[in-house]
C-alpha positions as CSV (number, residue, x, y, z in Angstrom):
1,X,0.0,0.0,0.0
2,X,1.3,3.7,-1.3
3,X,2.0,6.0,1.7
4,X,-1.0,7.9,0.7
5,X,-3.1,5.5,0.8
6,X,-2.0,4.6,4.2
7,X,-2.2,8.1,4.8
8,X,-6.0,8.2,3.5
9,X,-6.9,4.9,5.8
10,X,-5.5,6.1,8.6
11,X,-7.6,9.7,8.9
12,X,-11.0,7.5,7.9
13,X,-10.1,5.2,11.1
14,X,-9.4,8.0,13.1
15,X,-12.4,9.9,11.9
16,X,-14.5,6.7,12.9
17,X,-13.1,6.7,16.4
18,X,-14.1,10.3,16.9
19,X,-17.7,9.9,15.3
20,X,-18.6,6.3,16.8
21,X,-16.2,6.3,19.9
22,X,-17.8,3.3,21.7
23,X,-17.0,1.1,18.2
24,X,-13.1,2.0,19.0
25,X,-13.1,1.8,22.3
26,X,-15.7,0.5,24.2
27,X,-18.4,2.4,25.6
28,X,-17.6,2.7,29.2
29,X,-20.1,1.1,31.5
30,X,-21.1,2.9,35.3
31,X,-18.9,0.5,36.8
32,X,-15.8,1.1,34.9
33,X,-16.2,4.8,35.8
34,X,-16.8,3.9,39.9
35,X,-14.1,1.6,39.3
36,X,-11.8,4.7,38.0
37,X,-12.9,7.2,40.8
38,X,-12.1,4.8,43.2
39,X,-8.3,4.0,41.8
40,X,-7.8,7.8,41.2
41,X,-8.7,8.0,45.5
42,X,-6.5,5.9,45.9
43,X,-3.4,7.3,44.4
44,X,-4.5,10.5,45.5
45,X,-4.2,9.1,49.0
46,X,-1.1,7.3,48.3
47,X,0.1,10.6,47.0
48,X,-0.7,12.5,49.9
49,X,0.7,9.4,52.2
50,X,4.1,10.0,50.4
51,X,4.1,14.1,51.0
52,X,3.5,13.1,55.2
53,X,5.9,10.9,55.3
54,X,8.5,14.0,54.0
55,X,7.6,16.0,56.9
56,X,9.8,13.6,58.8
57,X,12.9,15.2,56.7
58,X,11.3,18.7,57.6
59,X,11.6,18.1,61.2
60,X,15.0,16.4,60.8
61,X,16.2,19.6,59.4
62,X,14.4,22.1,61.3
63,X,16.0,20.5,65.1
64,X,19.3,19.9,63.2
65,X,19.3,23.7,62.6
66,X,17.8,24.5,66.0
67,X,20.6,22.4,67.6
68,X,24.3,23.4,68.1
69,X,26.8,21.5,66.3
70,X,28.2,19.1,68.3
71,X,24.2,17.7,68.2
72,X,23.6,17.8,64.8
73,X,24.1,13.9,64.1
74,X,21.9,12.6,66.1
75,X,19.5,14.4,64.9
76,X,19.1,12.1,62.1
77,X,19.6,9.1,63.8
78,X,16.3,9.8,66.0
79,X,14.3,10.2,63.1
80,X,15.6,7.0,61.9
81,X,14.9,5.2,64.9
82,X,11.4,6.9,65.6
83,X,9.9,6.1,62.3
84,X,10.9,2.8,62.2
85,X,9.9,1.9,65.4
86,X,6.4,4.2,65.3
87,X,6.0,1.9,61.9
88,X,5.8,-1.2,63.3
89,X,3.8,-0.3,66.6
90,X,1.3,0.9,64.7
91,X,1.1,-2.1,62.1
92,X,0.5,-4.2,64.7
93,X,-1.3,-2.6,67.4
94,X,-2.1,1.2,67.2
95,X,-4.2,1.0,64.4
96,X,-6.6,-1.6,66.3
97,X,-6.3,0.8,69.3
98,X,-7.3,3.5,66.8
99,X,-10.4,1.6,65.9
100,X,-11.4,3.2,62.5
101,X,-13.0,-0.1,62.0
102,X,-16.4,-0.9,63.6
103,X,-17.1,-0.2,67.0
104,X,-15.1,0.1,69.9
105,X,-14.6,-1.1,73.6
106,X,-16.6,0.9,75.6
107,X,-15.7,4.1,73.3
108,X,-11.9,3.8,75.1
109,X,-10.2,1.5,71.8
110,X,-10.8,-0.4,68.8
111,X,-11.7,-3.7,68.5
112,X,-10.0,-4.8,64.9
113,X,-7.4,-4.0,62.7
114,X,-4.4,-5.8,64.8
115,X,-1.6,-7.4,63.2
116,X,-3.0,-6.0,59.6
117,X,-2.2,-8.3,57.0
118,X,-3.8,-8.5,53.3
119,X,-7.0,-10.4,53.1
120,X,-7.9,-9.8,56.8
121,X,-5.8,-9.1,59.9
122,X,-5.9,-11.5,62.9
123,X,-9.2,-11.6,63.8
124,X,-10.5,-12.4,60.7
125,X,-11.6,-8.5,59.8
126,X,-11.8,-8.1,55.5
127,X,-9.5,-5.7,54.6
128,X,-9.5,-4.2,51.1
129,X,-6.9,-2.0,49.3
130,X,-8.8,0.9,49.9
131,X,-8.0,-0.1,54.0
132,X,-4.7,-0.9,53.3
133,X,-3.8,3.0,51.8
134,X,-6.1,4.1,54.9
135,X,-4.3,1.9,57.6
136,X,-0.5,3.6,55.6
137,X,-2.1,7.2,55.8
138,X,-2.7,6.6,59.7
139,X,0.5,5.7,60.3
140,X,1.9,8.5,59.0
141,X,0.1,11.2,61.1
142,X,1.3,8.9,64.0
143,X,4.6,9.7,62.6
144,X,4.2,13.2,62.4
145,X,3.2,13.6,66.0
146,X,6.0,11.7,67.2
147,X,8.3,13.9,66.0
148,X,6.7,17.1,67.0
149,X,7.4,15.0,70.9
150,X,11.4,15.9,70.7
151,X,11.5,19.1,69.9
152,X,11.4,20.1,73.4
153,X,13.9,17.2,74.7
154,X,17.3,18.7,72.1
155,X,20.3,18.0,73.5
156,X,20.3,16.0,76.5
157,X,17.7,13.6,76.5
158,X,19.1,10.0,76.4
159,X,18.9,7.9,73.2
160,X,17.0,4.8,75.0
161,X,14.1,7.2,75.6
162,X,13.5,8.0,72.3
163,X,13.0,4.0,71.9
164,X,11.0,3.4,74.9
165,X,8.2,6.3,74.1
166,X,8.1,5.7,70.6
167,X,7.1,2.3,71.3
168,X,4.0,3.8,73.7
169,X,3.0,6.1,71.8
170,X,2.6,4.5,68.3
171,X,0.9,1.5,70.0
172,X,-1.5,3.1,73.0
173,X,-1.0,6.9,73.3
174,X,-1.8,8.5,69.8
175,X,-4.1,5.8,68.8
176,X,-6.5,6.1,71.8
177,X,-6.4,9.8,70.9
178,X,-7.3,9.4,67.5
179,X,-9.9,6.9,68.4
180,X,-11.8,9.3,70.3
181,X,-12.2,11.7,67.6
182,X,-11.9,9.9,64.0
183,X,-12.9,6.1,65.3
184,X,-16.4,7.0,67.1
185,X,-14.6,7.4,70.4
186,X,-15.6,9.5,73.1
187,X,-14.9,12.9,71.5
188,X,-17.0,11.7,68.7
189,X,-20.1,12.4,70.8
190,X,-20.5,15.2,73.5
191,X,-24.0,15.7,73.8
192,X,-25.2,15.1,70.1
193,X,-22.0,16.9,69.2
194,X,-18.9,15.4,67.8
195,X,-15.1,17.6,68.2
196,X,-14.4,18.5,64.8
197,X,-11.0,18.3,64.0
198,X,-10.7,17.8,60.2
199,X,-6.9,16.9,60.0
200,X,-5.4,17.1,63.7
201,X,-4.8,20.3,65.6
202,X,-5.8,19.1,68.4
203,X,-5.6,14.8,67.5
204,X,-1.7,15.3,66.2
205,X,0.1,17.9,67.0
206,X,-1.2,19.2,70.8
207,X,-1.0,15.5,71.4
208,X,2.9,15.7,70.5
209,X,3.2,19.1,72.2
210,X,1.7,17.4,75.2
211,X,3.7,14.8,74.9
212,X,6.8,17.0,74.6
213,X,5.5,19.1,77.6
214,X,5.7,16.0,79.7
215,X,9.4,14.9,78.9
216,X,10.3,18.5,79.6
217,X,8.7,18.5,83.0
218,X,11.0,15.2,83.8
219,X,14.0,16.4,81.6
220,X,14.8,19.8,83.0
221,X,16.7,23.1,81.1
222,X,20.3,22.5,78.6
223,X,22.9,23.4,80.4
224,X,23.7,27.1,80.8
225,X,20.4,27.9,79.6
226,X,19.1,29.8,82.3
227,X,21.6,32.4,84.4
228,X,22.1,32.4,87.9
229,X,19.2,35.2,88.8
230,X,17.0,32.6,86.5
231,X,17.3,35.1,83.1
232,X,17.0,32.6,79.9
233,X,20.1,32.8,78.3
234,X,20.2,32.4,74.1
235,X,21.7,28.8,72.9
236,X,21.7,29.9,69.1
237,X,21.2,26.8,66.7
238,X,24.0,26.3,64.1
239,X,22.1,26.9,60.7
240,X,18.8,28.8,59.9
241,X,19.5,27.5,56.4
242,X,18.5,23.9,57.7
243,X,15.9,25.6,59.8
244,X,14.4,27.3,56.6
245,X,14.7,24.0,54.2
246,X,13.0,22.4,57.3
247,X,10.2,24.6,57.3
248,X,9.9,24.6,53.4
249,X,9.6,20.6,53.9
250,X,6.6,20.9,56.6
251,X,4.8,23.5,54.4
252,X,4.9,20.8,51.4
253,X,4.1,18.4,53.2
254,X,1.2,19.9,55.1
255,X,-0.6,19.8,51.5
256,X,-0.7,16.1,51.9
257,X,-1.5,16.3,55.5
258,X,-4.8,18.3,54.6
259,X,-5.7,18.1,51.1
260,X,-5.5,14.1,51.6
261,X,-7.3,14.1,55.0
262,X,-10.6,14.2,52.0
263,X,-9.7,10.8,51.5
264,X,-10.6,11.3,48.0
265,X,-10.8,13.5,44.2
266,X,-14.2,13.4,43.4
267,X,-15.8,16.5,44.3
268,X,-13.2,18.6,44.4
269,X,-12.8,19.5,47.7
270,X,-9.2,19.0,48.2
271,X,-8.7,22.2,46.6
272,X,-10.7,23.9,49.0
273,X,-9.0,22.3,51.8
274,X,-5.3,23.0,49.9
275,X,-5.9,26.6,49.7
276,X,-7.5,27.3,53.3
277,X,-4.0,25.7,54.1
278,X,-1.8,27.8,51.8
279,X,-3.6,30.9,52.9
280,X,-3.5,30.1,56.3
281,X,0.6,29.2,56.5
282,X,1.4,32.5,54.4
283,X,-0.6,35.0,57.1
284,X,1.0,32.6,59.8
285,X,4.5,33.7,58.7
286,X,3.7,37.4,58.2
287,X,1.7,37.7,61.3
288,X,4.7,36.2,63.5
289,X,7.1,38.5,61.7
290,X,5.7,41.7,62.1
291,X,5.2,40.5,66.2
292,X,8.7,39.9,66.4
293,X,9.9,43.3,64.4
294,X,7.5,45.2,66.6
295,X,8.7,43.5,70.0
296,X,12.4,43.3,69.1
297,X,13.2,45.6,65.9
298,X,14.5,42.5,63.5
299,X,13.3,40.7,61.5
300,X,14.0,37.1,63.5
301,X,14.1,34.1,60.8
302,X,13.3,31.6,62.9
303,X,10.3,33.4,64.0
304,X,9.5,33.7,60.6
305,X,9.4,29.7,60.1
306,X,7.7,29.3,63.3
307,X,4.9,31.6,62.1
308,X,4.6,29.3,58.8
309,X,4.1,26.1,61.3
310,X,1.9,28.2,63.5
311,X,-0.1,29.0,60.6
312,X,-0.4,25.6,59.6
313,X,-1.3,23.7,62.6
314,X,-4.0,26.7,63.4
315,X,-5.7,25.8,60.0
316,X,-5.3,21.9,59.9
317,X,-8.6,21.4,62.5
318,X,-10.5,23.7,60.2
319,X,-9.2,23.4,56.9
320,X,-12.3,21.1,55.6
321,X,-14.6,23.4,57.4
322,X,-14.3,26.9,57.4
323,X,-14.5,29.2,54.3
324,X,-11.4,30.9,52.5
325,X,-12.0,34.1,54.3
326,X,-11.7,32.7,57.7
327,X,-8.5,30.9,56.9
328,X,-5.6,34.0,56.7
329,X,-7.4,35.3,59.9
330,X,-6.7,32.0,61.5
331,X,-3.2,32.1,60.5
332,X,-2.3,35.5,61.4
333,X,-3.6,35.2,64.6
334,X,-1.5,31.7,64.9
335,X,1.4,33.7,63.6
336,X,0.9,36.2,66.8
337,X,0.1,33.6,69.5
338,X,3.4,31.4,68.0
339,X,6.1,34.6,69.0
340,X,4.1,35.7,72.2
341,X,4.1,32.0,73.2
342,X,7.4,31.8,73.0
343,X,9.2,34.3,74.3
344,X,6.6,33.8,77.5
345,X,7.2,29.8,77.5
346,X,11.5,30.8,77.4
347,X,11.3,32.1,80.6
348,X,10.7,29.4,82.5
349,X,11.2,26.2,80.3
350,X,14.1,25.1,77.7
351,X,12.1,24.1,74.7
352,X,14.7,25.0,71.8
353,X,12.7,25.1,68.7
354,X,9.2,26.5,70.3
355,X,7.4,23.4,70.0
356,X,5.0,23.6,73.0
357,X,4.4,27.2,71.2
358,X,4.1,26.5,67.6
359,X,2.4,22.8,68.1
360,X,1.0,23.0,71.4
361,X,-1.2,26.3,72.1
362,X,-1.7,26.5,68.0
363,X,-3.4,23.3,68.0
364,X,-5.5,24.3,70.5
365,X,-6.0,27.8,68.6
366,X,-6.8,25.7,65.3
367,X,-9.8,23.5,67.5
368,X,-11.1,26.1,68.9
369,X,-11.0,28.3,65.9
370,X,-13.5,25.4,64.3
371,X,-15.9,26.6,67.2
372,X,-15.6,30.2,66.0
373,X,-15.2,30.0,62.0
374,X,-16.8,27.0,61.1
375,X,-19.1,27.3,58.4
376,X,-22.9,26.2,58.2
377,X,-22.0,24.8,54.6
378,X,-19.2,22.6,55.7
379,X,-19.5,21.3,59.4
380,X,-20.2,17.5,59.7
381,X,-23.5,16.3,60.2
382,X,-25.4,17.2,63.9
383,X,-22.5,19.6,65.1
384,X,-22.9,23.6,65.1
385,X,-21.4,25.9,62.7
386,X,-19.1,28.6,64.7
387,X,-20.4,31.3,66.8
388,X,-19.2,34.0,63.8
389,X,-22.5,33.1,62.1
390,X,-25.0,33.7,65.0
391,X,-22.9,36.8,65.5
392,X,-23.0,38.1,61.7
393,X,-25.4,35.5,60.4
394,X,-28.4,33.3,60.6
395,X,-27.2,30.8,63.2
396,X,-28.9,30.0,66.9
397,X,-26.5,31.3,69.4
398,X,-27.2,28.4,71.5
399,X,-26.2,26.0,68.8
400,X,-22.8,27.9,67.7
401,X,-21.2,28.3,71.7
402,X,-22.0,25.1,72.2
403,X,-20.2,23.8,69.8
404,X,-17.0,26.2,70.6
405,X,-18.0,24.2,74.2
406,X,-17.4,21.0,72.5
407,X,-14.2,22.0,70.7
408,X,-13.0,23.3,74.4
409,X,-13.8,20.0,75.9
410,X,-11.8,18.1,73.2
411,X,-8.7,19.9,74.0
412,X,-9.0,19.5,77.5
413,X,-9.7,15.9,77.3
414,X,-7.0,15.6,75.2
415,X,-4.5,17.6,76.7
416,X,-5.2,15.2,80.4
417,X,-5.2,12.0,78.6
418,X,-1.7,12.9,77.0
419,X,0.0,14.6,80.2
420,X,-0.5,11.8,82.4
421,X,0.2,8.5,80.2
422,X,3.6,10.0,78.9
423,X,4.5,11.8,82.5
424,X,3.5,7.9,83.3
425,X,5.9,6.4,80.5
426,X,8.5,9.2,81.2
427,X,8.8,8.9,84.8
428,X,9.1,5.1,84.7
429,X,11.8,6.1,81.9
430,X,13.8,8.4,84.1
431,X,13.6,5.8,87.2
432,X,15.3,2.9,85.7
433,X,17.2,3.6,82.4
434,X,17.1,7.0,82.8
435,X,16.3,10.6,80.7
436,X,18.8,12.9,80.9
437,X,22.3,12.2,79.6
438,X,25.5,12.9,81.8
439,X,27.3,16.9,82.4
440,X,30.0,14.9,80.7
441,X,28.1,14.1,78.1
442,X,26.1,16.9,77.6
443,X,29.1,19.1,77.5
444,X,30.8,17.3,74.5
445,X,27.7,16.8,72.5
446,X,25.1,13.9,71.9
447,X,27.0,12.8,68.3
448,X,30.4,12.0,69.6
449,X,29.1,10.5,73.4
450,X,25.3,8.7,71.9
451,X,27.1,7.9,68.4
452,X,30.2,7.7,68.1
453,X,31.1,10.3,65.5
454,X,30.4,14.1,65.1
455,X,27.5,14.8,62.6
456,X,30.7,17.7,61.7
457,X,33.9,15.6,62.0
458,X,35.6,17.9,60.2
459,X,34.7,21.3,62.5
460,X,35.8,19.1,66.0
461,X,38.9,16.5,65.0
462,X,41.6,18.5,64.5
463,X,44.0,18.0,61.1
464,X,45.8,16.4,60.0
465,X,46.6,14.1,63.0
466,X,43.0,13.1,63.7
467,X,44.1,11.9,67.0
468,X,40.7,10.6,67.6
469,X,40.2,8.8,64.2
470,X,40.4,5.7,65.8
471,X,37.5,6.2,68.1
472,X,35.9,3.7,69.7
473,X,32.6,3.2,72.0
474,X,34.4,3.3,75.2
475,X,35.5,6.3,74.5
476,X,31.6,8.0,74.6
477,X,31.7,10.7,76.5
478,X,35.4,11.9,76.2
479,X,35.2,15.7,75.3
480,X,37.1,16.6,72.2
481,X,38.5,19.9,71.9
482,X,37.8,21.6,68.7
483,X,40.3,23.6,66.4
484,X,41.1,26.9,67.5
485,X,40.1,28.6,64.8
486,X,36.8,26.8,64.6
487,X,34.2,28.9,66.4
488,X,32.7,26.5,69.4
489,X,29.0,25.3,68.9
């Protein structure tokens, strides 16, 4: 056949595919297209699982910058050792205790989902892909709010706790948390109203803030933090370039935090819920820098990335429920409370990176905030839109405050529950293997006494002798002078 003939055949049968497309291709079939939304969930989920699971390199990078150098290593050997470990409890335990399944104990913990496995898990339970992605997607907010846990314990806090707690938390503490909110617990129902807390202020990251709170109250100040008339002293952290890829991380990953928190693509909705959190991250960071500029006449950086994380953990209760409008006010006000916060916290605890701040009192900002803003159009079924529209619109007053009563219980309930089983796990911690690292070791740096190696050899073993290259375990705890033309972290 002549190219243009082939040329001729090939328009007609494309011609045909266009006019009579089900002869070509098969006209799809109401199945096929359920069958497609479902798969397109799905990734989207997957998708959004991935972007969580990055926020564990934000906070890697945002303590590593927080911390001085001799700490930086082990840094990213916590990290490691947390996710791993926060993995596996919540495979085979925490998502039971979390209960997204059916029922519960007595509204306390779930009843199936242990040891998941494909097919079923150990009861017997079905499980489908569509649990599988869901079961993944927990596990990573457990994740998250491990990690938001250590940012008040930098620098001295023993290796072996990190173990210990993860192993508490990922299989008992978080999940009973989320089970009393997302897995028809007892925050699920408070007089014919449930907590609304669309993607964890209060469920993730008060519940690490908490958590971090209790170590604190066991773990005590860094050394030479505090003077000798009690005046907070500044331990500046060795790179606000880490601090600021740190943040960037967070901020990218918070899209997958909330915008997958829909659970799916159909409607649309993500995009709301994506924007309220973009919106409500960028008035975080200005409203925390013009606080600081006002208070101190600079223009602080890591005040700055604080007010992005304030911003973002004040919108992620409300993101799926409150309207664009209500989101920058959420975050400015996020970005205020975050530099207040912590310049009031400093003076009387050590938390180096403002977690109790930026986690703890903005999750309970972003909860309440669902009481204030949240719209009639978007609240879940039976619970009260926010006391803003029986102000300025249509709603009962009775209905509105008490919902912003609901939201206030939540946090309190939430806040108790998580003081007293970590102090619990903590204290137990401290008692026998111990919290707190030596003065020795404090005073030559968690790398070199916890690891073995300085996360910056070259800026502490001096050249070219390297009289320490040969450095062995024994040896933890054995300060190591640093050049003296290196500046000391």
């Amino acid at each position: 056949m002549s190219s243009k003939k082939l040329g001729i055949a090939s328009v007609l049968a494309l011609l045909a595919a266009l006019v009579v497309p089900g002869m070509a291709f098969g006209a799809p079939t109401d199945a096929a297209f359920e069958l497609e939304g479902v798969e397109l969930d799905l990734v989207w989920v997957g998708l959004a699982t991935v972007l969580v699971f990055l926020m564990q390199a934000g906070f890697m990078f945002l303590e590593i910058g927080f911390s001085r150098m001799k700490n930086a290593g082990t840094g990213v050997g916590k990290i490691f050792i947390n996710f791993a470990i926060v993995s596996i409890a919540w495979w085979a335990v925490g998502y039971g205790i979390a209960g997204f399944g059916e029922g519960g104990l007595g509204k306390f913990v779930g009843t199936d989902g242990f040891f998941f496995h494909f097919n079923q898990d150990i009861l017997g339970t079905p499980v489908d892909a569509s649990t599988t992605m869901f079961m993944l997607f927990g596990m990573s907010f457990c994740a998250v709010s491990l990690a938001v846990v250590w940012g008040t314990t930098l620098e001295r806090i023993k290796f072996s706790a990190y173990v210990i707690y993860a192993v508490f938390f990922g299989a008992l503490i978080y999940p009973m948390v989320a089970h009393s909110v997302y897995g028809g617990g007892l925050l699920s129902d408070i007089g014919g109203k449930p907590v609304m807390d669309f993607a964890g202020s209060s469920v993730v990251h008060l519940t690490g803030a908490v958590g971090g709170f209790a170590a604190l109250l066991l773990l005590g100040a860094r050394k030479g933090k505090y003077a000798s008339d009690g005046s907070p002293r500044a331990i500046p952290g060795h790179s606000m370039p880490l601090v600021g890829l740190g943040v960037i991380i967070l901020w990218i990953g918070w899209f997958g935090f909330n915008g997958g928190s829909t659970f799916g693509t159909s409607d649309g909705f993500f995009a709301e819920v994506m924007l309220n959190t973009q919106l409500a991250a960028a008035a975080g960071v200005i409203g925390a820098s013009l606080l600081v500029y006002l208070k101190t006449k600079t223009l602080d950086v890591g005040m700055a990335g604080n007010g992005a994380i304030a911003g973002l953990v004040g919108i992620t209760a409300g993101c799926g429920y409150v309207e664009y409008w209500a989101a920058p006010i959420i975050g400015f006000l996020a970005g205020l409370l975050v530099v207040a916060a912590v310049l009031f916290i400093e003076k009387y605890l050590d938390d180096p990176i403002g977690a109790l701040s930026a986690h703890g009192l903005c999750g309970i900002w972003g909860t309440l905030a669902v009481g204030i803003f949240g719209s009639p159009r978007l609240v879940l079924d039976g619970a009260g839109s926010g006391i803003w529209y029986s102000i300025f619109g249509d709603q009962t007053f009775s209905s509105t405050f008490g919902q912003l009563g609901v939201q206030a219980i939540g946090v309190a309930a939430t806040f108790a529950f998580v003081l007293i089983a970590s102090y619990l796990v903590f204290a137990a911690i401290k008692a026998t293997v111990g919290l707190r690292v030596s003065e020795e070791e404090e005073e030559a740096g968690l790398d070199i006494s916890s690891h073995g190696m300085y996360g910056y050899p070259e800026a502490f073993i001096p050249q070219p002798e390297y009289p320490h290259a040969n450095y062995t375990p024994s040896m933890a705890g054995t300060p190591v002078a640093p050049l003296e033309t290196t500046d000391k972290a």
